[in-house]
N, C-alpha and C positions, 0 to 999 in steps of 0.2 A: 369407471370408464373415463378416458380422456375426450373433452371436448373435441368435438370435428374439427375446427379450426385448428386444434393444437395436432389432431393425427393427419391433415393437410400439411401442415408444415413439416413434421416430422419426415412422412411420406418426401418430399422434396430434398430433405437436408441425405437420406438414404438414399437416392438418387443421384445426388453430389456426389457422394460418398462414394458410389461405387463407379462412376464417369474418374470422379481422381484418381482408383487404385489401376482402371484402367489407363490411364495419361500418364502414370507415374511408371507403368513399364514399357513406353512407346520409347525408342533407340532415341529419334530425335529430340526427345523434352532431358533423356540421361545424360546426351551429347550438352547440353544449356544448361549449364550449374546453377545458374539462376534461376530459371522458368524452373527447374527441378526445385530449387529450396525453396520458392515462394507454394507451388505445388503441395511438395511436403508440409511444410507450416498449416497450410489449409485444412491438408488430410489427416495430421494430430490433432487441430481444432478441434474436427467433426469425428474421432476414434471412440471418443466416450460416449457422446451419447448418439451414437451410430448404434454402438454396442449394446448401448443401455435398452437404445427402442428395439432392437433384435431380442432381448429376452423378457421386454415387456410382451415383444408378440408371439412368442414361445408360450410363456406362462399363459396368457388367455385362452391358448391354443389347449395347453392343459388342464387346464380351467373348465372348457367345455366337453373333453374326453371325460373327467370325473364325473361330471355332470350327466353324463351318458351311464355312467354305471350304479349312477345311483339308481337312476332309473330304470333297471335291470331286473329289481325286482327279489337279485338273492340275497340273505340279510347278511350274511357273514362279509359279500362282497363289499356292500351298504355301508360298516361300520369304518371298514378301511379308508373306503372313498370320501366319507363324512370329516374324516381326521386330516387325509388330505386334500381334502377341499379348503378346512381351515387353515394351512399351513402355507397353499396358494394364495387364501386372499389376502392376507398377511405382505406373503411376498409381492403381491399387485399394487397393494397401498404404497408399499415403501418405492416400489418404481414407477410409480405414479408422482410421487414428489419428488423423485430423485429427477425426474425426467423434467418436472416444472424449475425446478433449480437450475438445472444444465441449461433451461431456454433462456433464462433471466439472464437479457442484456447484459454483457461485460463493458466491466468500467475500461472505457477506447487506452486511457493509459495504464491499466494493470501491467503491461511488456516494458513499458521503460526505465531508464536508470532515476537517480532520486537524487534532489538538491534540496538536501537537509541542513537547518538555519536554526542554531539554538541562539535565546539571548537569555542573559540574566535578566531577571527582573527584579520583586523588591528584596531586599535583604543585602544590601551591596557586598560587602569583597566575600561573604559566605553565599551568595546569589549567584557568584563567580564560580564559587568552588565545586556548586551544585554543576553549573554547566556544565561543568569539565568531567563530573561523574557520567553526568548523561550523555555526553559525546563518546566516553571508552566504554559506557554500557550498550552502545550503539556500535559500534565499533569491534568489539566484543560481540556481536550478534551477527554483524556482517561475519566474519572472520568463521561463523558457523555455516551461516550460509556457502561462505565460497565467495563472497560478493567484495570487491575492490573498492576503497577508500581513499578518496584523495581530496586532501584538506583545497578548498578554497581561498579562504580567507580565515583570519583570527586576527581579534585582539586579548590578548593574556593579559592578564593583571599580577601585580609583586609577589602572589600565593602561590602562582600555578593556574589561575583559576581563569574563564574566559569572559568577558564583556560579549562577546560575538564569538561565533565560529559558524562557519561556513562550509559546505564538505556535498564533492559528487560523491553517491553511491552507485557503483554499476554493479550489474547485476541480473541473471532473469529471474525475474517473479518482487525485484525490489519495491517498488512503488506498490504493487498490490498486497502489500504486507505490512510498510511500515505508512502508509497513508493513515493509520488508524491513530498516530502518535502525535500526530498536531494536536495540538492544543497548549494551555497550564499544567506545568506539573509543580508541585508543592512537595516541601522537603520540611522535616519535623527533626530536631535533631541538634546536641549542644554545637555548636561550634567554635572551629580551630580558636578561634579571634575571641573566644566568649571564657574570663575567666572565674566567672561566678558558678560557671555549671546550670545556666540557665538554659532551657529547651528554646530555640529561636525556630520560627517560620518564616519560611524561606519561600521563592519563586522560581521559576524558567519558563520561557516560552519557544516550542520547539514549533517550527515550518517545516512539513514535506512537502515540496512542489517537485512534480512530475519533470522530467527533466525535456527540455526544448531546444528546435534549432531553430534556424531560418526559415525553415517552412511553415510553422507551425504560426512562426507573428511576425507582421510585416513591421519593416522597423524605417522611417524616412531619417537617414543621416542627420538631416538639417534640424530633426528633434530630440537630436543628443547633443547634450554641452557635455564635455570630457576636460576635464582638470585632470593634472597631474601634480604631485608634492611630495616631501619626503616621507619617506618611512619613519614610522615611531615604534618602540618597542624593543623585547629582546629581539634582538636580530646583531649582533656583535659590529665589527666593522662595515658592514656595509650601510647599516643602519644611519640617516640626517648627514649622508655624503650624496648622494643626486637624487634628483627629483623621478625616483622608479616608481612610486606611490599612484596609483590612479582610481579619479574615482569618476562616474558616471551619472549625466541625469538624464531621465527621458524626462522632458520637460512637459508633455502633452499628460502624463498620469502623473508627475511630480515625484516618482520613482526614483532612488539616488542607491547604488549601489559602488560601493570602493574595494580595490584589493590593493596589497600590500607586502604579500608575503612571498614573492616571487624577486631575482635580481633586477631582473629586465622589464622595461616599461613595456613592452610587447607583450611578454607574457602575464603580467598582471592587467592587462587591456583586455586578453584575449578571456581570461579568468571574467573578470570584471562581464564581461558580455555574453556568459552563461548562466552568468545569474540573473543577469536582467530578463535575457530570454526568458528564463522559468517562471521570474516573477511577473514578466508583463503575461504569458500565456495564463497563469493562475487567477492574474486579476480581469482579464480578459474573459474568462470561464466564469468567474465569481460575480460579474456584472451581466452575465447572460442568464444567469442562473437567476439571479434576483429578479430583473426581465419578467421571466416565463412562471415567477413565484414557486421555486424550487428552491428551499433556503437549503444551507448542508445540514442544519441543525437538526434537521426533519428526520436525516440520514444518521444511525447509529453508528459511530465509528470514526467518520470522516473527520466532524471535531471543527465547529470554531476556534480560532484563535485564542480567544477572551474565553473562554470553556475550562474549568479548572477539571482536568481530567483524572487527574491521578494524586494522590499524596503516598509518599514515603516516606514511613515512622521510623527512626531510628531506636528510640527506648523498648518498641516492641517487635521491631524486625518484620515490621506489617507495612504490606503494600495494598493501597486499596486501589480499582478502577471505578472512579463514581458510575459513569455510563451505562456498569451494567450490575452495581454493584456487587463488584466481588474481590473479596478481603485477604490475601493469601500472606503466611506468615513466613514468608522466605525470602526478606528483602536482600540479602547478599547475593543467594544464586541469580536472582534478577538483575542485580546490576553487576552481574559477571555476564549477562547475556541472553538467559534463560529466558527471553520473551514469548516463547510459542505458546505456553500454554493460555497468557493472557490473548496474544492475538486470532489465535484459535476462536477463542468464544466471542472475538468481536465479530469475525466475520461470521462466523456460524448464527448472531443475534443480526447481524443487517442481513444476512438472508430470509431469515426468517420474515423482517420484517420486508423485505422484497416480494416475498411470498405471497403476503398478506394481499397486494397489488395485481400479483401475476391472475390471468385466467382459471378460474375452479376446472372441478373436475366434473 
């Protein structure tokens, strides 16, 4: 059985429930496209486990009718009711945690798009080349999703390969998917540049921040120094002929973000001050967090920085996810894209371990 306090809440959020499906057929709220979509939003919110607590309180319901026939006394009845007795409680248990899971606070930016930030790290121009793998295996992932790509910023190197790249992902459900990919990832594997045929270890370090506007961080003008300069890079003619290059400092976090890869100094302005937003809102969050003694590290998934998350073996076509150790020998399909089955069990292991937190039964 579910604690009172959790069948009090429940009790309320069915009450919602059925106040919205009534507001969502009133003429005046169908006439407001707005008041109707924010409505609706609300009422898919609360559909699952509206749903979910309607056949917890069904099963109970059945629960105690078995319960009545056992104690009826005829034996033939007795042996049926015994079997389905154990098949309800069974089904009790599983929505009983089904139902503790669906309470567990949602992460507030699970809905937003995603300002993904890979850098090379150590192994330079094959450190480069790593990145560039991980931005099309990302890329490649979107492209399954449905989810739209638009580069930010990059610096490419002589190979192909990126020093930085920069990239919004939009998208629904982006940021509650790929949030699990921040960290280190390490790359095992001869390379381009390597003529002995010797295995080199390699680096990247990949940033998901929640994607931000104006609302989200307050930003005082007077605490941004804005440079402009020229572009460097392949970029053919337009490239070290005006100063379109722009680069940003919030001077109060020490924050410095630049873009580049646009013609016009506006729109590399405009670039340049999406990033910032994300990164000042992440570091904003990440200084609150420490605050309240809430480290992410604590949280399976999320991924410090400095966190070596992942290595990809090339000799054995093995990718491992240290976090949750698990070993899968299908490095190609994955970095064509195949991520679900990895971020399946991230999020399925930070529930659990959410669980562990949430109210008993």
């Amino acid at each position: 059985m579910l604690k009172k306090e959790l069948v009090e809440k429940l009790n309320k959020l069915a009450d919602r429930y059925r106040e919205l499906e009534k507001e969502l057929s009133k003429p005046e709220v169908l006439r407001n496209i707005e008041k109707y979509k924010e409505l609706s939003r609300e009422h898919k919110e609360l559909t699952e486990v509206c749903e979910t607590y309607r056949d917890y309180k069904k099963t109970l319901e059945e629960i105690e009718n078995v319960k009545k026939l056992l104690r009826s006394g005829e034996e033939d009845i007795k042996q049926l009711a015994q079997e389905e007795l154990e098949n309800l409680q069974k089904k009790i248990k599983n929505l009983e945690k089904k139902l503790k899971i669906l309470l567990i606070p949602k992460d507030p930016n699970d809905s937003r798009n995603v300002i993904l930030e890979i850098r090379a790290g150590t192994g330079g121009e094959e450190a480069a080349l790593f990145a560039a793998d991980l931005f099309r295996m990302y890329q490649k992932y979107a492209e399954e999703k449905g989810w739209k790509v638009n580069i930010l910023h990059s610096n490419r190197t002589g190979l192909g390969g990126f020093k930085e790249i920069i990239a919004l992902i939009e998208g629904e459900g982006a940021y509650s998917r790929l949030k699990y990919e921040s960290g280190v990832h390490r790359v095992q594997r001869i390379p381009v540049t390597e003529s002995g045929g010797r295995i080199h270890t390699s680096t990247a370090t990949v940033a998901v921040l929640p994607e931000a506007d104006e609302t989200d961080v307050e930003i005082n003008p007077q605490d941004l120094r804005i440079e402009t300069f020229r572009a460097s890079g392949a970029g053919g003619q337009y490239v070290n002929t005006t100063e379109t290059a722009v680069r940003i400092t919030h001077i109060p976090t020490g924050i410095v973000v630049s873009c580049q890869d646009e013609r016009s100094q506006f729109q590399n302005k405009q670039k340049a001050l999406k990033i910032l937003y994300a990164k000042l809102k992440d570091y904003y969050e990440r200084k609150k967090q420490q605050e309240i003694a809430r480290e992410r590290k604590e949280q399976v998934g999320t991924g410090e920085r400095s966190e070596k998350i992942r290595t990809y073996n090339f000799p054995q076509n093995r990718v491992t996810d240290h976090r949750i150790n698990l070993t899968l020998y299908k490095l190609q399909e994955i970095l064509e894209g195949k991520l679900d089955e990895i971020i399946d069990l991230l999020r399925a292991r930070e529930l659990e371990e959410k669980l562990k937190l949430a109210p008993t039964t």
